[in-house]
C-alpha positions as CSV (number, residue, x, y, z in Angstrom):
1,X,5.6,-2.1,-8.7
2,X,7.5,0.4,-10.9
3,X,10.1,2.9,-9.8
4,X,7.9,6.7,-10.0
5,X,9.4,8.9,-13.5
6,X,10.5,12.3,-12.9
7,X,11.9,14.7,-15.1
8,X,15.0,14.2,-13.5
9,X,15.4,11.2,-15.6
10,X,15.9,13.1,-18.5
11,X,11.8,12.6,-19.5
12,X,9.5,15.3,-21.3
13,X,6.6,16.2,-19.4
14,X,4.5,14.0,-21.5
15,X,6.1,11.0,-21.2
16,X,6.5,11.3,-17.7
17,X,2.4,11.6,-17.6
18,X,2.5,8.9,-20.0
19,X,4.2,6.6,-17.6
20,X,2.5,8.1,-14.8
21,X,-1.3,7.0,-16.6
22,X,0.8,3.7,-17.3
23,X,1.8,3.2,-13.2
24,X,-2.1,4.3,-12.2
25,X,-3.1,1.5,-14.9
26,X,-1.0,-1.2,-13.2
27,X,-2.2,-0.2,-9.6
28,X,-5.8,-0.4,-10.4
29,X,-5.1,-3.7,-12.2
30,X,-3.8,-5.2,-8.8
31,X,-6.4,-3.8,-6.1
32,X,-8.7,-6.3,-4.6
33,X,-12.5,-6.3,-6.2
34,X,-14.8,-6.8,-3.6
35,X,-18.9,-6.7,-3.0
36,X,-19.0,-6.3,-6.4
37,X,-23.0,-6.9,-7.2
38,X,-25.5,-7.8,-7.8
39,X,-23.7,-11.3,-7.5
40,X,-20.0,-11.9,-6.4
41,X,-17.3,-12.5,-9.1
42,X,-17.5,-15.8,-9.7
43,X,-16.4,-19.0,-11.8
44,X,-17.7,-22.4,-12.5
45,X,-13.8,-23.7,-13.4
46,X,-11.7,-25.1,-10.9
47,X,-8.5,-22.5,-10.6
48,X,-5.3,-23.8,-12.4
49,X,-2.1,-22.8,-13.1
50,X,-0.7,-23.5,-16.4
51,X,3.0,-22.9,-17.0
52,X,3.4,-20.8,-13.9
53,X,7.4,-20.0,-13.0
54,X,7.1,-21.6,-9.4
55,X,9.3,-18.6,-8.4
56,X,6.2,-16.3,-8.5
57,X,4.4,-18.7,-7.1
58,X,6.5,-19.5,-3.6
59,X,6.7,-15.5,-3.6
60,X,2.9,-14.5,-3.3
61,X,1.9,-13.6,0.3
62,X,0.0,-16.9,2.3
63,X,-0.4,-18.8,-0.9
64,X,-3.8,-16.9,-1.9
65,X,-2.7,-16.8,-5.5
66,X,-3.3,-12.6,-5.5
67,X,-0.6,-9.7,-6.4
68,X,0.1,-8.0,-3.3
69,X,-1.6,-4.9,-2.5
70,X,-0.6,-2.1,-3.8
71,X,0.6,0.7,-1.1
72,X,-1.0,3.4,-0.1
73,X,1.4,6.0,-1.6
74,X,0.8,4.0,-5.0
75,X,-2.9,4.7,-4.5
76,X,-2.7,8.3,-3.9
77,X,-0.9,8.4,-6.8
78,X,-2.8,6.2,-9.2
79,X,-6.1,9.3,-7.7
80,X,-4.3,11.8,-8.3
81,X,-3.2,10.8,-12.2
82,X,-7.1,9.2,-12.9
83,X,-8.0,12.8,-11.7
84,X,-5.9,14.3,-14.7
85,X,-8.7,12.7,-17.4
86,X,-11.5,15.3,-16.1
87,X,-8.5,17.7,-17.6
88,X,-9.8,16.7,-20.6
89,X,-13.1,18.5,-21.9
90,X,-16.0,16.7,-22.7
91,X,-15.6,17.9,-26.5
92,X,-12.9,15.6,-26.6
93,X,-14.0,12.9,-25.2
94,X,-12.7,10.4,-27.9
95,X,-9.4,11.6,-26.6
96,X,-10.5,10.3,-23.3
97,X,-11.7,7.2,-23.8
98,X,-8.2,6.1,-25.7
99,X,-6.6,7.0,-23.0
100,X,-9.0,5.0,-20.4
101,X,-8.9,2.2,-23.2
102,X,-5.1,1.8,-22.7
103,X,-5.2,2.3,-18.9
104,X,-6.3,-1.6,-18.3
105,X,-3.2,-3.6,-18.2
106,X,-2.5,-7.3,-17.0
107,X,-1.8,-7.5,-13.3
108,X,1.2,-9.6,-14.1
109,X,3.0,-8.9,-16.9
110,X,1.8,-5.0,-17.5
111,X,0.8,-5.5,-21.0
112,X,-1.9,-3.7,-22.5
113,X,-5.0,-5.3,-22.7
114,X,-6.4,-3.5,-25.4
115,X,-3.9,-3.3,-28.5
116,X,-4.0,-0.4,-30.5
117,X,-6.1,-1.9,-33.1
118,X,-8.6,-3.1,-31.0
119,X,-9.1,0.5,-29.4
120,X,-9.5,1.7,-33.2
121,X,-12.2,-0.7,-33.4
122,X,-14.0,0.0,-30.1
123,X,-13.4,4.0,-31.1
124,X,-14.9,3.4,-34.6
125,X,-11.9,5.1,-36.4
126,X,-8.4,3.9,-37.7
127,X,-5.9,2.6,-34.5
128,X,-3.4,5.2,-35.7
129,X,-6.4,7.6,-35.3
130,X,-7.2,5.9,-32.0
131,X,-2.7,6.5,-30.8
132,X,-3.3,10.0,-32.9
133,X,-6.4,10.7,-29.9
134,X,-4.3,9.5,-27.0
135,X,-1.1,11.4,-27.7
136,X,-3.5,14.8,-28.4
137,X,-4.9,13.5,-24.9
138,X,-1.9,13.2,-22.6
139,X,-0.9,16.5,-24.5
140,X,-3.5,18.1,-23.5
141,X,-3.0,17.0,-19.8
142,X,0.5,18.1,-19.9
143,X,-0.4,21.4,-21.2
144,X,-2.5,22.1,-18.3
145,X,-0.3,20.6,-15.9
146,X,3.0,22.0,-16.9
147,X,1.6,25.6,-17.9
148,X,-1.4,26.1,-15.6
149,X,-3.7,29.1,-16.8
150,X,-4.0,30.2,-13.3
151,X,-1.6,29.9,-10.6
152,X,-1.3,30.7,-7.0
153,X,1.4,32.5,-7.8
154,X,-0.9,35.2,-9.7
155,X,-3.0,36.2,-6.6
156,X,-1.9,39.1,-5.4
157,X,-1.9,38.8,-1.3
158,X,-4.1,41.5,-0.5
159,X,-6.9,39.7,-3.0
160,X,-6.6,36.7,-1.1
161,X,-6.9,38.7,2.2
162,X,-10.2,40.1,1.1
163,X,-11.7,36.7,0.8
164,X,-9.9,35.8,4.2
């Protein structure tokens, strides 16, 4: 897995949500699909492994061929940056589903699935439109991350009391 970004690291707050989108991306690439219906995953193929580094392959738990499972800390944290799309209002939801587009990565070797061109072309627009919608998108998540509207900081304590 990847080491977490902080703005310790000398990052903006958007490109540590960027990489933050990026990590949540790879963890949900490597969890474990199962019961999914109405019939299992399945494939007619027998499995094989063509120019695999044997490396990898000697260090994948019990020889089951998988990515080990991500932690539970990488979980929480892959939740908590899915939760930061609903940040985005449903007006822009063309900024959303870049975003979501360029969430799905390879389990492996964390490479996008979706290159910029083919989001344009899922989108309907121009891929410099489509990176044009997901830089407005993880702005926009900064924005209200960063610079909250409403903090608890603004309650005055004898407000909160009332409700108490």
């Amino acid at each position: 897995m990847m080491r977490p970004a902080s703005l310790g690291d000398g990052l903006s707050w958007a490109d540590v949500i960027s990489r933050r989108l990026f990590e949540a991306g790879c963890t949900l690439a490597v969890l474990p699909m199962h019961g999914l219906r109405p019939a299992n995953v399945r494939v007619a193929w027998p499995e094989m492994v063509a120019d695999a580094d044997a490396s990898w392959i000697d260090a994948m738990p019990d020889d089951s061929g998988r990515m080990p499972r991500p932690t539970a800390k990488a979980i929480a944290r892959m939740d908590e940056a899915l939760g930061w799309l609903a940040l985005i209002g449903n007006e822009r939801a063309n900024w959303r589903r870049s975003i979501c587009l360029r969430l799905v990565v390879h389990p492996i070797s964390h490479r996008h699935r979706w290159a910029w061109r083919a989001v344009g072309r899922k989108l309907g627009v121009d891929h410099k439109t489509a990176q044009s919608w997901h830089e407005r998108g993880v702005s926009a998540i900064t924005r209200k991350i960063a610079c909250p509207d409403f903090s608890a900081s603004q309650i005055p304590q004898k407000a909160i009391e009332e409700f108490i």
